[in-house]
Structures are given as structure tokens and as C-alpha cells.
ZARO-925884 format. One record per residue (C-alpha): residue number from 1; residue in three letters; x, y, z. Coordinates in nm, 2 decimals. Example, Ala and Ser with C-alpha at 12.3 -4.5 7.8 and 13.67 -1.06 7.14 Angstrom:
# residues 2
NODE | 1 | ALA | 1.23 | -0.45 | 0.78
NODE | 2 | SER | 1.37 | -0.11 | 0.71
//
This chain:
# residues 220
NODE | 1 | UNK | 0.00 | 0.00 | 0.00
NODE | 2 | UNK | 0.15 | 0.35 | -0.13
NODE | 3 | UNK | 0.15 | 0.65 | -0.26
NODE | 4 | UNK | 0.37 | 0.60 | -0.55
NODE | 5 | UNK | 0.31 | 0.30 | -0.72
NODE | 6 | UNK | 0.47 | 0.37 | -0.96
NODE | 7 | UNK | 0.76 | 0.36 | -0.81
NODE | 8 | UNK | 0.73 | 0.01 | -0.65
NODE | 9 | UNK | 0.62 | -0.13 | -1.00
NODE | 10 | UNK | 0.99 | -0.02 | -1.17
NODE | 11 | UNK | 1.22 | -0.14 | -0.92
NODE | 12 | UNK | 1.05 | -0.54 | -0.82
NODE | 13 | UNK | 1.01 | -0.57 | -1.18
NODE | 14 | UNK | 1.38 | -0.63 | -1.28
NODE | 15 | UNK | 1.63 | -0.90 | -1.24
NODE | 16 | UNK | 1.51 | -1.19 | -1.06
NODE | 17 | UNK | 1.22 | -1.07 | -0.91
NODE | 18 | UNK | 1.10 | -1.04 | -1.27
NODE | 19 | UNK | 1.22 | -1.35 | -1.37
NODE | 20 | UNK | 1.03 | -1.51 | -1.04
NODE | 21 | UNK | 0.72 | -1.35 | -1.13
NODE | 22 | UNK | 0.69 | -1.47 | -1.46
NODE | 23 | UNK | 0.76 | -1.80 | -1.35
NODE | 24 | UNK | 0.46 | -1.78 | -1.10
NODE | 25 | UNK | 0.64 | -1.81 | -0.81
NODE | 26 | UNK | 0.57 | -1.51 | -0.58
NODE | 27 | UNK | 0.33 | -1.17 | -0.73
NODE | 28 | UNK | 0.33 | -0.86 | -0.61
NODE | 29 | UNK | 0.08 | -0.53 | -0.63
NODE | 30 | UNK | 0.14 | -0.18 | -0.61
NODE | 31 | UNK | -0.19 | -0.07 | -0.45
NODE | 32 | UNK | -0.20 | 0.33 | -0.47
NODE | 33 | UNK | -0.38 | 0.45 | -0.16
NODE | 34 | UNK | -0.47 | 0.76 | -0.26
NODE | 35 | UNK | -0.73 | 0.55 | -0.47
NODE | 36 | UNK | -0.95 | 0.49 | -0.16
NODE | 37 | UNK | -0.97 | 0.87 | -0.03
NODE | 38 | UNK | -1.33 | 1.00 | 0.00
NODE | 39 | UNK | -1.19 | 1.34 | -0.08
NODE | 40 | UNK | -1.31 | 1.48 | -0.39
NODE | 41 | UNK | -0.89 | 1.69 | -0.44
NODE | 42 | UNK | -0.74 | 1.29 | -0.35
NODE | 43 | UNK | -0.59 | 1.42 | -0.05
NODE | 44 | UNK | -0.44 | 1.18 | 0.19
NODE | 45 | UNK | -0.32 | 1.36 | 0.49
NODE | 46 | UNK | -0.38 | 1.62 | 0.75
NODE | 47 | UNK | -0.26 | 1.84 | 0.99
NODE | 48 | UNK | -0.16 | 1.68 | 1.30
NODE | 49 | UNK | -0.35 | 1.69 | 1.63
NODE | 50 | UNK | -0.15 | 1.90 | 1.91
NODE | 51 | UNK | 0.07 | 2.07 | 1.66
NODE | 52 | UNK | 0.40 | 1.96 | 1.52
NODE | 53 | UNK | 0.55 | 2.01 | 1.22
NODE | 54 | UNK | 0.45 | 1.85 | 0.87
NODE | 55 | UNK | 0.13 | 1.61 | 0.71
NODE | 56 | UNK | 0.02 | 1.31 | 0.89
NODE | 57 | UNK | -0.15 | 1.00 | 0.66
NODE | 58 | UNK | -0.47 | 1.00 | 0.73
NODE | 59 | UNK | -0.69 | 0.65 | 0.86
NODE | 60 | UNK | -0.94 | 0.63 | 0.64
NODE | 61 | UNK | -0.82 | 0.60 | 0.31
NODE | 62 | UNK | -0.53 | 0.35 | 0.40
NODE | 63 | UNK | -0.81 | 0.12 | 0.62
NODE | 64 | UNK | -1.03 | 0.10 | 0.30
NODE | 65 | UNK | -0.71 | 0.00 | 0.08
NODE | 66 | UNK | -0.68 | -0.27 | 0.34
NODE | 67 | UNK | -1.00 | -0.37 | 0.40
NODE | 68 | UNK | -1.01 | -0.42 | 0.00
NODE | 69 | UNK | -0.70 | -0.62 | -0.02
NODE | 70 | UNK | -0.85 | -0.83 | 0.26
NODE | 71 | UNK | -1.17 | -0.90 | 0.07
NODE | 72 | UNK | -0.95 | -0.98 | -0.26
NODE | 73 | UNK | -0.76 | -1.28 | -0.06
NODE | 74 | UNK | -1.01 | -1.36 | 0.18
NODE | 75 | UNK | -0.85 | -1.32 | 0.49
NODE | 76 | UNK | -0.61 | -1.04 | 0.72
NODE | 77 | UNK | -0.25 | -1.12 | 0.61
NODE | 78 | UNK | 0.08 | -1.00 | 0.82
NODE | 79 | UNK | 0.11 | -0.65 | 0.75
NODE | 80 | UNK | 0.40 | -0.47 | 0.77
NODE | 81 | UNK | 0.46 | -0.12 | 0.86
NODE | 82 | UNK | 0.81 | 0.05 | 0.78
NODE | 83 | UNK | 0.92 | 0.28 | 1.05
NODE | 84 | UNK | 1.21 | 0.37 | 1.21
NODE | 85 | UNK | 1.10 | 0.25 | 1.56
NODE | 86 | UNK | 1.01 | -0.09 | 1.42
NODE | 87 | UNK | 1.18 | -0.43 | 1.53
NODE | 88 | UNK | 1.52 | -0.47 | 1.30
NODE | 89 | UNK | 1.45 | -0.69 | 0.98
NODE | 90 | UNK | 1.69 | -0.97 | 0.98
NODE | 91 | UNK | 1.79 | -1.28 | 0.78
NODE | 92 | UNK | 1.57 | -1.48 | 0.99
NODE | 93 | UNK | 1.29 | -1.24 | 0.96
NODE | 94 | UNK | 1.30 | -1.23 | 0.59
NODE | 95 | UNK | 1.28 | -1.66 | 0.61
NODE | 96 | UNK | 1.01 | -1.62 | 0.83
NODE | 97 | UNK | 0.78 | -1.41 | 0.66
NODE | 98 | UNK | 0.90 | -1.58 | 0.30
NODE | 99 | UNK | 0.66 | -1.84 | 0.45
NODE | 100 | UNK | 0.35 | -1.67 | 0.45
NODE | 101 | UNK | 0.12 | -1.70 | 0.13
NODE | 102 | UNK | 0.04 | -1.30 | 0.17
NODE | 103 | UNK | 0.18 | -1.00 | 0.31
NODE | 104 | UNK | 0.07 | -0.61 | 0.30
NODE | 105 | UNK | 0.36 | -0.38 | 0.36
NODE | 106 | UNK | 0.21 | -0.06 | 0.44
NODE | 107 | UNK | 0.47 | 0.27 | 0.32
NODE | 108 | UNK | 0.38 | 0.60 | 0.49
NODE | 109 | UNK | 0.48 | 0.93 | 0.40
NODE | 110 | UNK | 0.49 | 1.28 | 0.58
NODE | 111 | UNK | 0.51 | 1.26 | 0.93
NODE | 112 | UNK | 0.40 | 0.92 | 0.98
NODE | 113 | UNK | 0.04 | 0.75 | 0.98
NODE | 114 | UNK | -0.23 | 0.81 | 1.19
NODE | 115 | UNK | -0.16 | 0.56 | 1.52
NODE | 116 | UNK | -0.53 | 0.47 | 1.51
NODE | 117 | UNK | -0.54 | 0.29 | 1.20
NODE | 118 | UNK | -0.21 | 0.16 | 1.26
NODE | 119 | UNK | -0.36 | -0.01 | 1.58
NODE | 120 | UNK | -0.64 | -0.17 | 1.36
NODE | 121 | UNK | -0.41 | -0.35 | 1.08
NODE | 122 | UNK | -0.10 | -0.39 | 1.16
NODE | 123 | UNK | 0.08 | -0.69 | 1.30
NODE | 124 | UNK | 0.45 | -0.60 | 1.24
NODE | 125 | UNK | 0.64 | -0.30 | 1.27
NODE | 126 | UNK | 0.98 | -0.28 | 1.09
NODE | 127 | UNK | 1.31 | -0.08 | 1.02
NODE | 128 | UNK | 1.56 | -0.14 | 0.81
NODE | 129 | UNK | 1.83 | 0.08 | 0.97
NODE | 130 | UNK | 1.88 | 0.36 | 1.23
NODE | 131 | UNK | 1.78 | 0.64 | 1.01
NODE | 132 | UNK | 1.56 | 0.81 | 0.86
NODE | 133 | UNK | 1.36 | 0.81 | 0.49
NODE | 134 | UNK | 1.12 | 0.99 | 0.28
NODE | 135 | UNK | 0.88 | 0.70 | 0.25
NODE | 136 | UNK | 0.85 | 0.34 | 0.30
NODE | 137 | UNK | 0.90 | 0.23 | -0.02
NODE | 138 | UNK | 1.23 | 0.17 | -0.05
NODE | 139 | UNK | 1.25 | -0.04 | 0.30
NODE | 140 | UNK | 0.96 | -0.24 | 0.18
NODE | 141 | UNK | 1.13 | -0.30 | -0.16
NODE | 142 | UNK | 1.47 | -0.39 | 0.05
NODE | 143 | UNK | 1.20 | -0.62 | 0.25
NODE | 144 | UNK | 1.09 | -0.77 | -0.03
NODE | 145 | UNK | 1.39 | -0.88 | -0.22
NODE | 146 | UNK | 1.52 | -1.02 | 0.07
NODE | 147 | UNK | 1.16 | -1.24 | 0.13
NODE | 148 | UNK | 1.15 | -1.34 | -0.23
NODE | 149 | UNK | 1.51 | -1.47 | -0.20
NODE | 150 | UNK | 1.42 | -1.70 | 0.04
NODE | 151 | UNK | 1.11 | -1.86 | -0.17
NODE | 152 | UNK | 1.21 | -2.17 | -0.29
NODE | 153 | UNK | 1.25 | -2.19 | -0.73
NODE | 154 | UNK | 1.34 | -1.83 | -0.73
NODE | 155 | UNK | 1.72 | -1.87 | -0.68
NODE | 156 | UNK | 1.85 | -2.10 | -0.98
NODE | 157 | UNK | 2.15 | -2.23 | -0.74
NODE | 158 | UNK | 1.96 | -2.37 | -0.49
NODE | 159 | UNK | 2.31 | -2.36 | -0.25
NODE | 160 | UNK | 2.31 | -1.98 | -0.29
NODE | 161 | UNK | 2.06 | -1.84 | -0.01
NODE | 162 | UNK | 2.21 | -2.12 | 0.18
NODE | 163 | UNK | 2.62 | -2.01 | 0.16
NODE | 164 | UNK | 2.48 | -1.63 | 0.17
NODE | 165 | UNK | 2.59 | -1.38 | 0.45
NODE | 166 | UNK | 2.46 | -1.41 | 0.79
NODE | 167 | UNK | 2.43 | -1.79 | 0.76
NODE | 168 | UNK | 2.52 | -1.93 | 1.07
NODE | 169 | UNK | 2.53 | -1.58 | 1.19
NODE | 170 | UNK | 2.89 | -1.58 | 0.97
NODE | 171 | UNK | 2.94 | -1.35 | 0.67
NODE | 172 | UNK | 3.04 | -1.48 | 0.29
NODE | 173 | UNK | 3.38 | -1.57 | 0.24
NODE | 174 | UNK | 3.60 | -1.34 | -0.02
NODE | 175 | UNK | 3.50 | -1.46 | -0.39
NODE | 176 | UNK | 3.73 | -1.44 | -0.66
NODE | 177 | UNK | 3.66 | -1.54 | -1.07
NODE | 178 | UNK | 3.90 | -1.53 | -1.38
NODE | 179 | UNK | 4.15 | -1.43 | -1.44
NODE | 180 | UNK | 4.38 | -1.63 | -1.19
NODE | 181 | UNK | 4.60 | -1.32 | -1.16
NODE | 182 | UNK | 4.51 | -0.97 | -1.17
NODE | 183 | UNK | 4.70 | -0.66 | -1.12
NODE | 184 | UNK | 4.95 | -0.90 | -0.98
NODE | 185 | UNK | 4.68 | -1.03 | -0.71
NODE | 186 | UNK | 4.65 | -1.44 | -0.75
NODE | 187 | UNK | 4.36 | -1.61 | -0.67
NODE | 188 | UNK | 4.48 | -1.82 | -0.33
NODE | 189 | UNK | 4.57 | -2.14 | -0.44
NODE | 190 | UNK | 4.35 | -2.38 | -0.24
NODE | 191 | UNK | 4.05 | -2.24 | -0.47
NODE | 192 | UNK | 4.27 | -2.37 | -0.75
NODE | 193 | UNK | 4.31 | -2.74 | -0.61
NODE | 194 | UNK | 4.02 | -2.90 | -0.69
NODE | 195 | UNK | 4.00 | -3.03 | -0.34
NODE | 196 | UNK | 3.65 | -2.98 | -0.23
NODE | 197 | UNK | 3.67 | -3.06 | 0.10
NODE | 198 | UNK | 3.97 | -2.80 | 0.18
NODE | 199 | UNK | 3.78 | -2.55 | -0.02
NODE | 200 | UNK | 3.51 | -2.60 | 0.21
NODE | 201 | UNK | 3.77 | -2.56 | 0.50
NODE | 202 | UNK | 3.89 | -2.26 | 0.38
NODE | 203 | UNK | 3.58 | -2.08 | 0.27
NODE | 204 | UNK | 3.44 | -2.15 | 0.65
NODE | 205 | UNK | 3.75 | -2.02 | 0.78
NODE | 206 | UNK | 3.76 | -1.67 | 0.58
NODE | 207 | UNK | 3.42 | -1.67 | 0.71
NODE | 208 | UNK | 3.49 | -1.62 | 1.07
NODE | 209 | UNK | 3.78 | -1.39 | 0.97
NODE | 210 | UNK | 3.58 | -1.17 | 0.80
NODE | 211 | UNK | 3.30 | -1.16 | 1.02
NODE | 212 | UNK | 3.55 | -1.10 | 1.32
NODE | 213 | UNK | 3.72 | -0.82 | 1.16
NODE | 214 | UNK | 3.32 | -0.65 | 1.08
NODE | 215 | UNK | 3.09 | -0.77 | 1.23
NODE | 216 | UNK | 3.21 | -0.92 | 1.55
NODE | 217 | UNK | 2.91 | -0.85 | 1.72
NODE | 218 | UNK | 2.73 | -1.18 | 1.51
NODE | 219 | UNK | 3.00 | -1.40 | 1.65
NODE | 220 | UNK | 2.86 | -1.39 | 1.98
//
């Protein structure tokens, strides 16, 4: 649910999201929610109660987008709402949630939503970072990618959501491709040795190294 469709519609319909949706395996739908406004000018948003600086989204036009949505599937799905005070989306989040048959990610604008209809629909409140954004778009489209990922059919290796960063809390071992040498930098020789299980040994090792050096926080 957004304001900019548009916008949405661009960006998931590239790459292997594209590829995904043609093949049936996930769908997605930019609903525009200044569709569902009563007011005659499509207006949106408001003034905020108490004072304060900038537009708040109003309730009604984003409750009847959802309650449309709702009748179209037949039931109230998870529904996300991006915001900066939300829980931090995760690896394990995006496998969680790549198991639901439907989700509603709702993208507010302005100053935020009104907390009334937020109380009524939604289940999950997300960020994807300590900082702020013009609009929840772009989270939910991070969201998203991340979700699909994780829906089986949609990778073509079928090892490589599993040898991904922040498997096993570890991030991805350094890659390298051809040529063997480059600017005088060699590929290390143990990816040369067609020795599997020592290639496995070393990839798990670079692994740790890496993730102690930036992230040793996951390590624990």
C-alpha cells in the first residue's frame, strides 16, 4: 500500500524478481492508496492533532485499501509497517515471513500515519536501519527482495541463499573469478586445487575472519 506505485512497480520488476514473477512463483501489487480517499482533491493527509511540524497519513483512506485487499484474498494477512522505531529486519525475519502465502507492507509518508489505523491492521512494525527516509517504499522494496530470496525456485543455485551472509550468523567468504592473476593479485591457491573438502575448509575459515574483523558482534 503506497503512494507511489509507480515507483514500487519499476524497481520489483527487474532481475530476478522479474524472472520469479513470470515463472509464477511469488506476485506482487502496487496498491495506490490515494485511490480509496473520499476526498473529492485525492488528498491523503492532514494536519496533526496537538501541533508539530509537517502532514500526517490520514486513517481512512489506508483502512479502506486494506480492507479491499483483505476482501480480494479472503483473509487479514501479516502486514508490515516500515518505520524507524520498528523491530530490525533480519535474515531470519525475511525466512520467516517468505513463508507466509500474503503480506501487506504498508509505506507511509509525511510525518507518519495516523496511530489509530495503525492499531487496527497492523501486526508488524519494521526498520531497516537507524535512520531516517522519505517513505517506506524503499524499505519495503529492500523487504521484499530479501523475502522473495528465500522462496524456494526463485534462486537457480539452490546452495546460494544457503552459503549467503549471515548464515550461521557468519558472513560470505571473499570470492574471486577469472582471471587467476590480476594486477599482480592471485587467486589463493587452495580455490585452485580442486580439493573440495579443503575449499570448504577454507571458505568457512575466511568466514569467521571476515565476520570477526566487521561484524564481530554476530559472532557472539
Amino acid at each position: 500500500m503506497t503512494l507511489f506505485p509507480e515507483m514500487v512497480e519499476q524497481t520489483l520488476n527487474t532481475s530476478i524478481l522479474a524472472r520469479a514473477k513470470n515463472n509464477g512463483l511469488i506476485d506482487f501489487e502496487a496498491v495506490n492508496i490515494r485511490d480509496y480517499t473520499t476526498d473529492k482533491h485525492k488528498k491523503v493527509d492532514d494536519y496533526p492533532y496537538g501541533g508539530g511540524a509537517g502532514m500526517v497519513m490520514q486513517a481512512q483512506p489506508i483502512y479502506d485499501c486494506y480492507i479491499h485487499i483483505v476482501e480480494e484474498i479472503g483473509y487479514r494477512p501479516r502486514t508490515v509497517y516500515l518505520t524507524p522505531w520498528g523491530h530490525p529486519f533480519k535474515q531470519q525475519m525475511a525466512k520467516d515471513l517468505s513463508k507466509e502465502e500474503n503480506i501487506i507492507f504498508l509505506c507511509g509518508h509525511y510525518e507518519g500515519v495516523d496511530e489509530r489505523v495503525l492499531e487496527e491492521i497492523v501486526t508488524d512494525y519494521v526498520t531497516i536501519g537507524d535512520y531516517v527516509l522519505t517513505g517506506g517504499e524503499l524499505p519495503a522494496m529492500v523487504m521484499i527482495d530479501a523475502i522473495s530470496r528465500m522462496v524456494p525456485g526463485v534462486l537457480t543455485n539452490c546452495e546460494s541463499k544457503n552459503t549467503e551472509s549471515f548464515e550461521d550468523n557468519l558472513l560470505e567468504h571473499p570470492q574471486y573469478s577469472r582471471p587467476a592473476e590480476w594486477m599482480g593479485k592471485k587467486v589463493p591457491d587452495i580455490l585452485l586445487s580442486g580439493d573440495h573438502k579443503k575449499v570448504d575448509e577454507w571458505h568457512y575459515e575466511k568466514s569467521v575472519e571476515r565476520t570477526k574483523k566487521f561484524r564481530p558482534e554476530l559472532l557472539k
